[in-house]
Each structure stands twice: as C-alpha cells, then as structure tokens.
SEDREN-552561 format. One record per atom (N, C-alpha, C): residue number from 1; atom name; x, y, z. Coordinates in nm, 3 decimals. Layout:
BEGIN
     k    a        xx        yy        zz
   NUM   CA         X         Y         Z
...
! end
This chain:
BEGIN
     k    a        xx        yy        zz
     1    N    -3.733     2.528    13.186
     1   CA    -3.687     2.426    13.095
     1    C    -3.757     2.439    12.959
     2    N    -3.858     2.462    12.996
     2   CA    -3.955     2.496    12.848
     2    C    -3.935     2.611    12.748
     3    N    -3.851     2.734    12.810
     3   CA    -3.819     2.825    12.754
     3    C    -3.671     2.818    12.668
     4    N    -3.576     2.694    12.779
     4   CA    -3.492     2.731    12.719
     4    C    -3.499     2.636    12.572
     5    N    -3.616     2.524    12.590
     5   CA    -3.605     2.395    12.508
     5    C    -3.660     2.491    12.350
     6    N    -3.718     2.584    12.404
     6   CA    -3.805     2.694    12.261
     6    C    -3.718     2.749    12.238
     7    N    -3.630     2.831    12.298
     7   CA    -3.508     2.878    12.271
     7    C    -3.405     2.809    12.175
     8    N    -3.368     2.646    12.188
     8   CA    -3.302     2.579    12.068
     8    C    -3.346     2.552    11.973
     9    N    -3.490     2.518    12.002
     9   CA    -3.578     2.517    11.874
     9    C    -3.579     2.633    11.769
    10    N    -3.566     2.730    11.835
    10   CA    -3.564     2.861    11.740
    10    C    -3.433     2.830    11.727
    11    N    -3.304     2.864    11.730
    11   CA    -3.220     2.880    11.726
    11    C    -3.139     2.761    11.600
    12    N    -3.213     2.648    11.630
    12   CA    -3.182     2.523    11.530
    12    C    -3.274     2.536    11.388
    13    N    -3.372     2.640    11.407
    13   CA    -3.465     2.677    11.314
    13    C    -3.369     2.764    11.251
    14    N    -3.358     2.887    11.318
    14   CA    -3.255     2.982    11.216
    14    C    -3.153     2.947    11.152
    15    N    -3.058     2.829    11.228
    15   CA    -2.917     2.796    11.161
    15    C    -2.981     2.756    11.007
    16    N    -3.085     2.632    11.034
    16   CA    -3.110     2.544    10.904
    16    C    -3.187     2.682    10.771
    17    N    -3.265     2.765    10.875
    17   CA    -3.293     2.868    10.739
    17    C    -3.228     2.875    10.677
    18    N    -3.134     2.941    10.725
    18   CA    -3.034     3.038    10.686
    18    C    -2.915     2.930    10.620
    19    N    -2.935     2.824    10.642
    19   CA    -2.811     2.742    10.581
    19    C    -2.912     2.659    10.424
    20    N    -3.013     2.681    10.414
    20   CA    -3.102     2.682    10.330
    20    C    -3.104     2.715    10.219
    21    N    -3.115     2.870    10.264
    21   CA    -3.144     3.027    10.187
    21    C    -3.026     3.039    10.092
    22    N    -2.887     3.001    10.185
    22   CA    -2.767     3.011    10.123
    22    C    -2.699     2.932    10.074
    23    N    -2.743     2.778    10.064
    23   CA    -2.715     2.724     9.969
    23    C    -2.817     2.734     9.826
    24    N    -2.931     2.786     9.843
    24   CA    -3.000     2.824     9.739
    24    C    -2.917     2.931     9.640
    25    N    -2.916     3.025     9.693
    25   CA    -2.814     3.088     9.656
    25    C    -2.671     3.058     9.586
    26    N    -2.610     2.995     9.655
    26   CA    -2.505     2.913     9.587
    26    C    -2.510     2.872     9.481
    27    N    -2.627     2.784     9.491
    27   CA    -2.651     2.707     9.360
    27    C    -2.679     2.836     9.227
    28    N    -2.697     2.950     9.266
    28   CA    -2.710     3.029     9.137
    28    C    -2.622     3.139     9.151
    29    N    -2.491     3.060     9.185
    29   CA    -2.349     3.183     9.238
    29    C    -2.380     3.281     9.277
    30    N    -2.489     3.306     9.327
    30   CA    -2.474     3.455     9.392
    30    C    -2.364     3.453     9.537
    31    N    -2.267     3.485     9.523
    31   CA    -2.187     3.422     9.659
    31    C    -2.162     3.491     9.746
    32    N    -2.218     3.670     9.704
    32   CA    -2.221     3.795     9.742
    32    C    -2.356     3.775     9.895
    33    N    -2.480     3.680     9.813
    33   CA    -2.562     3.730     9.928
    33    C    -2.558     3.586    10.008
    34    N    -2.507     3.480    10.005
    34   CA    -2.481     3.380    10.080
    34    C    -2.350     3.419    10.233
    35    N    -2.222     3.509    10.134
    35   CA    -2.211     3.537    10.250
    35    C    -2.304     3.665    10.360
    36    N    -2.385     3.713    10.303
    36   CA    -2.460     3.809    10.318
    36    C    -2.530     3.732    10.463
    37    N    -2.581     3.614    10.408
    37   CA    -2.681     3.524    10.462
    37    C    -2.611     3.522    10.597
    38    N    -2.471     3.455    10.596
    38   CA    -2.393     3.354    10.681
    38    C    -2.342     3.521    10.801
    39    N    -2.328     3.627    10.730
    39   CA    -2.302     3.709    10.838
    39    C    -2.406     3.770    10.921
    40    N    -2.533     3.796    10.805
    40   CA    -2.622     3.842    10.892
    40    C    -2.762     3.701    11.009
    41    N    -2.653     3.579    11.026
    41   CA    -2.706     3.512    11.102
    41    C    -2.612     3.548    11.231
    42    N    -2.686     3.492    11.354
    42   CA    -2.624     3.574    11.497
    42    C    -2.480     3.513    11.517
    43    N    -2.399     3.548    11.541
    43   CA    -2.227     3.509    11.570
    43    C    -2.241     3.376    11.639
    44    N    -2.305     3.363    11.764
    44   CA    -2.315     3.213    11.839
    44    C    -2.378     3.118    11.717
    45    N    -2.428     3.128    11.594
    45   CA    -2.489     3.010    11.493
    45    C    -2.423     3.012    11.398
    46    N    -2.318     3.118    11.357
    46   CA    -2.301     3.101    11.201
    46    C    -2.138     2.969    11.179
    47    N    -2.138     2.917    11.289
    47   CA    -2.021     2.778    11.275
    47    C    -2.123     2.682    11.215
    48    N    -2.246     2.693    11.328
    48   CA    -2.333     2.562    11.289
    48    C    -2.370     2.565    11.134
    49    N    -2.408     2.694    11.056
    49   CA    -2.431     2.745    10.943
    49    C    -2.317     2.723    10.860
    50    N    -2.258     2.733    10.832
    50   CA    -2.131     2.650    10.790
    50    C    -2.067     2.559    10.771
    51    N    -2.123     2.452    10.887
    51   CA    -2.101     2.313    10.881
    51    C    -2.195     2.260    10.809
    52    N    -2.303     2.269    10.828
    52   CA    -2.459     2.262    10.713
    52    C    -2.419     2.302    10.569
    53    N    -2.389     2.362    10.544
    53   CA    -2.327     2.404    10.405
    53    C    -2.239     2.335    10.397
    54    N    -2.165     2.346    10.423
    54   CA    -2.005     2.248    10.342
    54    C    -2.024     2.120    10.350
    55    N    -2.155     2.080    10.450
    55   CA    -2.163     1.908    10.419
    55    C    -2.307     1.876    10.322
    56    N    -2.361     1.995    10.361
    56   CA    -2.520     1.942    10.271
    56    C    -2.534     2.038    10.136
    57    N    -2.469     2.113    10.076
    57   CA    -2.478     2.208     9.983
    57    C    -2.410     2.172     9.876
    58    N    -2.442     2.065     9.768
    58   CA    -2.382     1.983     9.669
    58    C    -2.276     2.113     9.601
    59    N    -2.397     2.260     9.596
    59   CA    -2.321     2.356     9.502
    59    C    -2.149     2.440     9.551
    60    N    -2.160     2.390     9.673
    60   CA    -1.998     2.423     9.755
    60    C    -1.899     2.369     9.623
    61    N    -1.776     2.425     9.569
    61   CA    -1.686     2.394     9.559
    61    C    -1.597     2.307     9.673
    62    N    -1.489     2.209     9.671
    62   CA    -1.435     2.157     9.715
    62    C    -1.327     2.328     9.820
    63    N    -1.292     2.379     9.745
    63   CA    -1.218     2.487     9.794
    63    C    -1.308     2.600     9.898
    64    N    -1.420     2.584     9.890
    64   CA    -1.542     2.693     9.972
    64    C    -1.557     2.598    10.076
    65    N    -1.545     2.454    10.073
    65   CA    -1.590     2.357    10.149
    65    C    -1.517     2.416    10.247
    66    N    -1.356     2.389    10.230
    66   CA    -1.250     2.361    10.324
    66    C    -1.235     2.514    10.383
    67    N    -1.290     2.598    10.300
    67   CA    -1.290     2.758    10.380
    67    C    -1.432     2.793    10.460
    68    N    -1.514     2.720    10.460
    68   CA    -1.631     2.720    10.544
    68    C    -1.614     2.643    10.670
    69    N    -1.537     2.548    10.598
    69   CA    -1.497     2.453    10.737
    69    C    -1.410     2.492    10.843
    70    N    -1.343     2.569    10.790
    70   CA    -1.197     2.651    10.865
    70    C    -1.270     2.777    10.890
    71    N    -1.365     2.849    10.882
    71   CA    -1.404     2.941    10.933
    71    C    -1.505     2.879    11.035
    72    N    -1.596     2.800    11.010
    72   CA    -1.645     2.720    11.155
    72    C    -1.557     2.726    11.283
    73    N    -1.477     2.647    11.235
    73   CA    -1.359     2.593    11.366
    73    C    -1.362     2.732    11.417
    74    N    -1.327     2.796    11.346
    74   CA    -1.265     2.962    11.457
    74    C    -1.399     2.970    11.504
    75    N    -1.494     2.965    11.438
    75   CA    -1.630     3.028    11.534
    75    C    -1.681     2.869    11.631
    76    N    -1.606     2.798    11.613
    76   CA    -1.687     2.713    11.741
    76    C    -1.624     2.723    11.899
    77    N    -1.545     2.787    11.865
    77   CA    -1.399     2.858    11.954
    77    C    -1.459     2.937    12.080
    78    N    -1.578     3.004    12.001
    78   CA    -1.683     3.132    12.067
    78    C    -1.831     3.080    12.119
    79    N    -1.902     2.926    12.085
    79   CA    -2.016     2.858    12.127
    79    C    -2.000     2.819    12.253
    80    N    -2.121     2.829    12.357
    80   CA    -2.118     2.782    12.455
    80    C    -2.080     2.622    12.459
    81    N    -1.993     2.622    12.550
    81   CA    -1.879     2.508    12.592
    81    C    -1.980     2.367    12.584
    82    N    -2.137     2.367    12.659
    82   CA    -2.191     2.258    12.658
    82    C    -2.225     2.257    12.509
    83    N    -2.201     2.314    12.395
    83   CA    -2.263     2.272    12.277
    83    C    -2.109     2.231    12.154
    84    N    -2.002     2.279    12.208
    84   CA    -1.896     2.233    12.103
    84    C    -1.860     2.095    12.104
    85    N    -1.878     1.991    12.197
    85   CA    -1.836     1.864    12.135
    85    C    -1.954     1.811    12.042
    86    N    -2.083     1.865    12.054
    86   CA    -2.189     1.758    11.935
    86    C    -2.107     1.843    11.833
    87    N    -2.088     2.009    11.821
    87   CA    -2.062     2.038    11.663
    87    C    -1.891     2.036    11.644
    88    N    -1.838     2.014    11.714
    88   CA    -1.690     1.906    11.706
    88    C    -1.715     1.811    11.655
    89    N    -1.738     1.728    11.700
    89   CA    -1.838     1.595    11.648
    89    C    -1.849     1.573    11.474
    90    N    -1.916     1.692    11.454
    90   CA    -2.029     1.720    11.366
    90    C    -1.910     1.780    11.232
    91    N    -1.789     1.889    11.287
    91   CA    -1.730     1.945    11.239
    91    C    -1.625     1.803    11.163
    92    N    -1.549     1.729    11.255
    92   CA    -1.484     1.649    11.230
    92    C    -1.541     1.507    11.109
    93    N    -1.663     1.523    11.090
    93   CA    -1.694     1.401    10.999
    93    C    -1.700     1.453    10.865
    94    N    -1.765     1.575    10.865
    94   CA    -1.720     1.683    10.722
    94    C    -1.561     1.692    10.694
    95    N    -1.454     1.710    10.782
    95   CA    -1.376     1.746    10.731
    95    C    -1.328     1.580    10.692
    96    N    -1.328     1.466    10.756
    96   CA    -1.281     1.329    10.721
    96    C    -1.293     1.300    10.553
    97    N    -1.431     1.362    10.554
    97   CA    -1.441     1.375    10.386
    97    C    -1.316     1.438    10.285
    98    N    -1.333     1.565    10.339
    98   CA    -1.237     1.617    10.230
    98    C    -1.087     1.662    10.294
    99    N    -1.020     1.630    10.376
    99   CA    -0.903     1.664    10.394
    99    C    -0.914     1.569    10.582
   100    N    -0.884     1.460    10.567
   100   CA    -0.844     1.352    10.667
   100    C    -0.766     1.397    10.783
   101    N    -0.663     1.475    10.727
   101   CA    -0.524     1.521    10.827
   101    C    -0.626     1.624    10.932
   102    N    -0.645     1.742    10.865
   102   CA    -0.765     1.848    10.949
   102    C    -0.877     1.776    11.044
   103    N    -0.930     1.656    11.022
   103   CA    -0.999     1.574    11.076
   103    C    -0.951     1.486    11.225
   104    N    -0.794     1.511    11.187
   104   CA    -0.741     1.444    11.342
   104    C    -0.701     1.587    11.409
   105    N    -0.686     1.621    11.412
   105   CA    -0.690     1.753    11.443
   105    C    -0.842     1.804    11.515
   106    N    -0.917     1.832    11.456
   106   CA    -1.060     1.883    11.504
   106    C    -1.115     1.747    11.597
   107    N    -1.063     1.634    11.565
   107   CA    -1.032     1.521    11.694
   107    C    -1.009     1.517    11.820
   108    N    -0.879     1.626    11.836
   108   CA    -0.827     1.663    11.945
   108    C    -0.877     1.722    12.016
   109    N    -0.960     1.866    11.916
   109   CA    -1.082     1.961    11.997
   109    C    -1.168     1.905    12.020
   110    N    -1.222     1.777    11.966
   110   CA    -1.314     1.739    11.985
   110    C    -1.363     1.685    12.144
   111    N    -1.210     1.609    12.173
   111   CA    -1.145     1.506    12.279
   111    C    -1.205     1.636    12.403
   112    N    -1.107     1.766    12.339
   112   CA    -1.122     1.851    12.515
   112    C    -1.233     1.901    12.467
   113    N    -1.333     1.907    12.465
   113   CA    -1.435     1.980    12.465
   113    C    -1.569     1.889    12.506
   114    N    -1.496     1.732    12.468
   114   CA    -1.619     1.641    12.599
   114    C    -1.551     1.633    12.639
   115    N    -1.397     1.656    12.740
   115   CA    -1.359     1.648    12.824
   115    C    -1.363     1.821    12.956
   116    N    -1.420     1.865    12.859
   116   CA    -1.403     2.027    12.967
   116    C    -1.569     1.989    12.986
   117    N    -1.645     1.975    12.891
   117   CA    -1.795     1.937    12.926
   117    C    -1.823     1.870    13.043
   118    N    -1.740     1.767    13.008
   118   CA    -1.791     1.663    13.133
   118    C    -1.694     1.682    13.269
   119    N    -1.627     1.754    13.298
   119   CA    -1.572     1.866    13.368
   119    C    -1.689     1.912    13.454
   120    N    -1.785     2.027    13.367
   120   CA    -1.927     2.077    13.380
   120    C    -2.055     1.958    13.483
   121    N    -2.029     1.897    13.351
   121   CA    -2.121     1.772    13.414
   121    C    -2.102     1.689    13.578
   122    N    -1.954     1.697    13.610
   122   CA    -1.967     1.659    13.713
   122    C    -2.044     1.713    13.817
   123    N    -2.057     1.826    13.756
   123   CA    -2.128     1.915    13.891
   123    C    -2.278     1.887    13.945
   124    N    -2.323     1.876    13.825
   124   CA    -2.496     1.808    13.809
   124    C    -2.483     1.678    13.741
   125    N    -2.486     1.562    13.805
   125   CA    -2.401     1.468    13.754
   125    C    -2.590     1.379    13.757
   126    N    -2.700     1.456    13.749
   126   CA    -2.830     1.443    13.775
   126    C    -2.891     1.343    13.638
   127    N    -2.925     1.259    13.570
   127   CA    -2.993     1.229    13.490
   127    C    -3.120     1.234    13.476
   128    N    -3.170     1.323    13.384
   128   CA    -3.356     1.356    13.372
   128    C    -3.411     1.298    13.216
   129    N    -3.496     1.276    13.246
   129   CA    -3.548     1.251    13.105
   129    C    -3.494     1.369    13.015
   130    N    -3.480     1.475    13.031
   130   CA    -3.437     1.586    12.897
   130    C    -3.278     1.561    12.915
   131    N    -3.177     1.527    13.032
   131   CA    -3.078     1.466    13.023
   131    C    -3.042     1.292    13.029
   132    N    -3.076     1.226    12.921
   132   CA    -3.071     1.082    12.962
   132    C    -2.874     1.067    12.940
   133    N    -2.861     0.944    12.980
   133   CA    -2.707     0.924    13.004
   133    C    -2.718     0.831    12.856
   134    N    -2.602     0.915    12.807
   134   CA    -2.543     0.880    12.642
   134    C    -2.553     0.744    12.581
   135    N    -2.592     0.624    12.721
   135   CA    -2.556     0.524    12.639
   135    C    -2.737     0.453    12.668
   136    N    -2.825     0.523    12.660
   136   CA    -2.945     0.442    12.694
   136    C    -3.013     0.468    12.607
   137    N    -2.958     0.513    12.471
   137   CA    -3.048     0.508    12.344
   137    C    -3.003     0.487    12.252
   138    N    -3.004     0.419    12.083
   138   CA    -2.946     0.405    11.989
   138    C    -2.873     0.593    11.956
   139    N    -3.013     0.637    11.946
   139   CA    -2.982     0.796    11.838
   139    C    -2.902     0.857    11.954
   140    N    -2.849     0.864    12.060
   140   CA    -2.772     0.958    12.125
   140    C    -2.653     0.918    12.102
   141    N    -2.607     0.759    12.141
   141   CA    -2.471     0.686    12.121
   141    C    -2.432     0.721    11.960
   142    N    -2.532     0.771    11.824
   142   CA    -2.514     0.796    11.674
   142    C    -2.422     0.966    11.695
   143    N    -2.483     1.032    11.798
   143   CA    -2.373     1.143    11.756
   143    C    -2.262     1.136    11.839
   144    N    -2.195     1.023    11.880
   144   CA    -2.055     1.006    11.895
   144    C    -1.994     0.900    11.776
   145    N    -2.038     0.924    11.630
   145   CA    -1.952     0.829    11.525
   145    C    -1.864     0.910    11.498
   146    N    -1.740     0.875    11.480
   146   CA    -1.633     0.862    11.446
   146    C    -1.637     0.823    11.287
   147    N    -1.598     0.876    11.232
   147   CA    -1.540     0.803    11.087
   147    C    -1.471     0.724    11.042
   148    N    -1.476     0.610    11.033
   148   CA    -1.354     0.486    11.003
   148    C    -1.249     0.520    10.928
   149    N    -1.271     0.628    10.854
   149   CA    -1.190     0.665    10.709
   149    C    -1.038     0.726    10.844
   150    N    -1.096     0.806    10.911
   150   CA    -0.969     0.832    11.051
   150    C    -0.882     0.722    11.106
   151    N    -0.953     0.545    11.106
   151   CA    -0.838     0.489    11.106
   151    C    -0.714     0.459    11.038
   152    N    -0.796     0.500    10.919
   152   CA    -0.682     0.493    10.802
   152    C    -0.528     0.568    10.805
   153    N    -0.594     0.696    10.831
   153   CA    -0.554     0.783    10.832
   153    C    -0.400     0.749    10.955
   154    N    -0.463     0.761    11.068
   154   CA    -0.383     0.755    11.138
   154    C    -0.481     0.701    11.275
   155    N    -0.472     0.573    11.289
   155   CA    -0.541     0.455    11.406
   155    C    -0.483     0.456    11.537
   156    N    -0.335     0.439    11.543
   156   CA    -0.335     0.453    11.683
   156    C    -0.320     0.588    11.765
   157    N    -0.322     0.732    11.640
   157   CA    -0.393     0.828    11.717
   157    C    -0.482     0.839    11.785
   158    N    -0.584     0.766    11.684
   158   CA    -0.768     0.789    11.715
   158    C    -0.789     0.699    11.812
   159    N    -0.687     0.591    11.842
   159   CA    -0.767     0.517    11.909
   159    C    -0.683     0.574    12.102
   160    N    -0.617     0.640    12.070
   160   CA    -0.540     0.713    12.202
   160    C    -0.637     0.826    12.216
   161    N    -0.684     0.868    12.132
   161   CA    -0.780     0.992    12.152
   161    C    -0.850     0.950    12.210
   162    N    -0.942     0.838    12.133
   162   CA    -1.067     0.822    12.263
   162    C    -1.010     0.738    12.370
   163    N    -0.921     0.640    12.392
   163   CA    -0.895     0.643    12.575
   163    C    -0.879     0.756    12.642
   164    N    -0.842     0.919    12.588
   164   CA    -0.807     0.997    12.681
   164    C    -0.945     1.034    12.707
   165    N    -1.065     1.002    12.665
   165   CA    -1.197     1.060    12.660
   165    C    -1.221     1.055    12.832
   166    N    -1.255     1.134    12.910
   166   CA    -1.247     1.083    13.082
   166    C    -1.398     1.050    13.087
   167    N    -1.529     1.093    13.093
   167   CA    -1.644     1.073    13.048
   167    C    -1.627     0.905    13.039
   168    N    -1.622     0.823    13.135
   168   CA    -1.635     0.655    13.093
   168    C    -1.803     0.657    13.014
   169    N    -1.925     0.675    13.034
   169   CA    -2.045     0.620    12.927
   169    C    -1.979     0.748    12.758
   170    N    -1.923     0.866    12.724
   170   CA    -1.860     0.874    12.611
   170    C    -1.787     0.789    12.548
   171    N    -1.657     0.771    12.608
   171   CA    -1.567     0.691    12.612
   171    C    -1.639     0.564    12.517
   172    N    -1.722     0.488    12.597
   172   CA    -1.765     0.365    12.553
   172    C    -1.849     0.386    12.448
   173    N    -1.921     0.501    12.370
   173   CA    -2.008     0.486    12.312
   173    C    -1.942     0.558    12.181
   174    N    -1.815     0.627    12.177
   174   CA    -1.718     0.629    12.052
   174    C    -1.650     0.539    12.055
   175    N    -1.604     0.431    12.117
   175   CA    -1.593     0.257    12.077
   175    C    -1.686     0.209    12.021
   176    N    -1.819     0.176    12.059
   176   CA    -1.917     0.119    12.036
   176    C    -1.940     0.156    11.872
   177    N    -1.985     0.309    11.881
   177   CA    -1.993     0.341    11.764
   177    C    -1.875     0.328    11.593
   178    N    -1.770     0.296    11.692
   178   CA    -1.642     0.292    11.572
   178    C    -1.675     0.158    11.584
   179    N    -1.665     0.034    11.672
   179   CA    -1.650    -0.113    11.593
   179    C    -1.811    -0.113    11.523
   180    N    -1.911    -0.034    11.579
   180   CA    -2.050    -0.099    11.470
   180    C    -1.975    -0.052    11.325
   181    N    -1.938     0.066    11.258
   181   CA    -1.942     0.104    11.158
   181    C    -1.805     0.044    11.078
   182    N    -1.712    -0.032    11.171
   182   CA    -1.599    -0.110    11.120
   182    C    -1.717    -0.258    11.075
   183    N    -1.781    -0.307    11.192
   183   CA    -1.829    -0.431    11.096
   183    C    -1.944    -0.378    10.987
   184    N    -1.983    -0.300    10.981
   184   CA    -2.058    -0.291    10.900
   184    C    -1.984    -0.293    10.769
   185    N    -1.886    -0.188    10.775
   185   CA    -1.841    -0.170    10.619
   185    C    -1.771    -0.310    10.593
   186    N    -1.718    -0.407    10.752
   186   CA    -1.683    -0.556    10.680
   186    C    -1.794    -0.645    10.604
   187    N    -1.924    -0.630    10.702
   187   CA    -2.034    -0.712    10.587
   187    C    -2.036    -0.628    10.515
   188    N    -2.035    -0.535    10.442
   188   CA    -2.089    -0.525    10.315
   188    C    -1.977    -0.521    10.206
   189    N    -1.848    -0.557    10.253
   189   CA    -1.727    -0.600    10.197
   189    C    -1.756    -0.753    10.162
   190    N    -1.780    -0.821    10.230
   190   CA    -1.814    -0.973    10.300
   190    C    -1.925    -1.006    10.157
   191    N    -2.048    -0.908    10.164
   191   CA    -2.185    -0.905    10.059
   191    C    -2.083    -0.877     9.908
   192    N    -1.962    -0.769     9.922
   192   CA    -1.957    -0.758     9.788
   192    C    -1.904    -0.904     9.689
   193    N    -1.806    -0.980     9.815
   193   CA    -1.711    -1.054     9.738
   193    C    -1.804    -1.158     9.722
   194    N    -1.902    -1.218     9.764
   194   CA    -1.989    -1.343     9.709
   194    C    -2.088    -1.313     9.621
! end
C-alpha cells in the first residue's frame, strides 16, 4: 500500500511539473516546447496535464483551451478505469466553462465511468481508512461538484444523469453537492439584492 501510495505521489508530482513548466512556457509563446513538455510526459498523465493547463494556465488561448481539452478526453479513454471518473469529474467542470454543450457530454462519460468503477468496487466492497466511503467527509463529497452552469444548460438531462448514477453513497453526494452550490449562489443572489 505504501508503494503504491509513493507511486501517486510521484506520479501527481510529475503531472503538476510538467503542467507548470508548460504553462511557463506558454506564457512566453514558446508553444514548440510546451508541446514538447506535454509529449515528453508518460502517455497514462498527459490528459491529467492538460486538464491543469486549460483550467489553471491564464496564458491558454480560449481556442488551445478547447484543443487541450479535446485532446484530454481521447487520452482519458487510455487511464486506468479506477482513475477516470475523478478526472471526468475534473474534465467536465473545465469544459462547463468554456463550451457547456461538450460539458453534457463528458457528463455522460463521466456517469459510466463511476458506473463501470463501481462495477469494480463491488468486488471489494471493503472500506479502509485509505478507502473511506464518499460520503463521510466534506473534501471527498467536493470532487463530485457538478457545475450549476449545466443546469442551465440543459437540467433535466443532468438531473437523469445522476439518477442513472448506480453507486447509491455517489449518487447522493452529486445531489448533495449540486443543491449546496444551487443555495449558495441563491444567498449570495439573496446578499446582492439587499
């Protein structure tokens, strides 16, 4: 367990280098060695590297965004199965930003990919402290938010998406997480008008 826990640690170390290095880069157009960067990181990281960029790299064009983002997707295609719904997840709140429609969409992957997961999970259906169950902490239930801007978009998709979620503690904790961030943006709607 200890090896493999050093193992993500490195591995979450390299993505952020390297998604670092190359937005440094960016920022002084060199765009030659950014993709330089993004290829010579290992094939299983360079989605995660990509999603890091197009959401944290102010110097992205709007047009590099949506082609970093669309080259993710194909490479999350190729990540081990237990790791594509956090960067589904992860993929889908970047794209809500800049192109909404692509966002229900990467929704859908999102849907089967905690649904093939938890597929997996039935098998070791074990809870350990390094596996706690999704809904017994604030920060775990945070990487199932949803973006409100998706109801807009199209609501009684999203909200059919997550009933198909089979995972009942998921299920409940992309509810949970969509009505906190619906009342929130109502109080501070609520704060603006008085």
């Amino acid at each position: 367990a200890d090896k493999t826990r050093a193992g993500d640690d490195w591995e979450s170390w390299r993505w952020d280098y390297a998604t670092a290095a190359a937005c440094s880069h960016r920022k002084k157009d060199d765009l030659q060695t950014v993709n330089k960067i993004i290829d010579d990181t290992p094939q299983k990281l360079r989605g995660f590297v990509r999603i890091t960029l197009a959401s944290n790299c102010e110097a992205t064009t709007p047009a590099e965004t949506l082609d970093l983002l669309a080259s993710a997707r194909k490479d999350l295609e190729k990540v081990d199965p237990s790791q594509q719904a956090h960067w589904y997840l992860a993929l889908m709140r970047v794209y809500a930003k800049v192109s909404p429609e692509a966002a229900l969409e990467v929704l859908s992957q999102t849907i089967a990919a905690i649904n093939d997961t938890s597929k997996e999970r039935q098998i070791d259906c074990k809870t350990t402290a390094s596996n706690p169950p999704v809904l017994s902490t604030w920060q775990l239930q945070r990487d199932y938010e949803i973006p409100t801007t998706l109801l807009e978009t199209d609501e009684g998709g999203v909200l059919n998406a997550i009933k198909s979620v089979q995972p009942a503690d998921i299920r409940a904790a992309l509810r949970l997480q969509l009505l906190t961030m619906i009342l929130d943006q109502q109080q501070k709607t609520d704060k603006g008008l008085h």
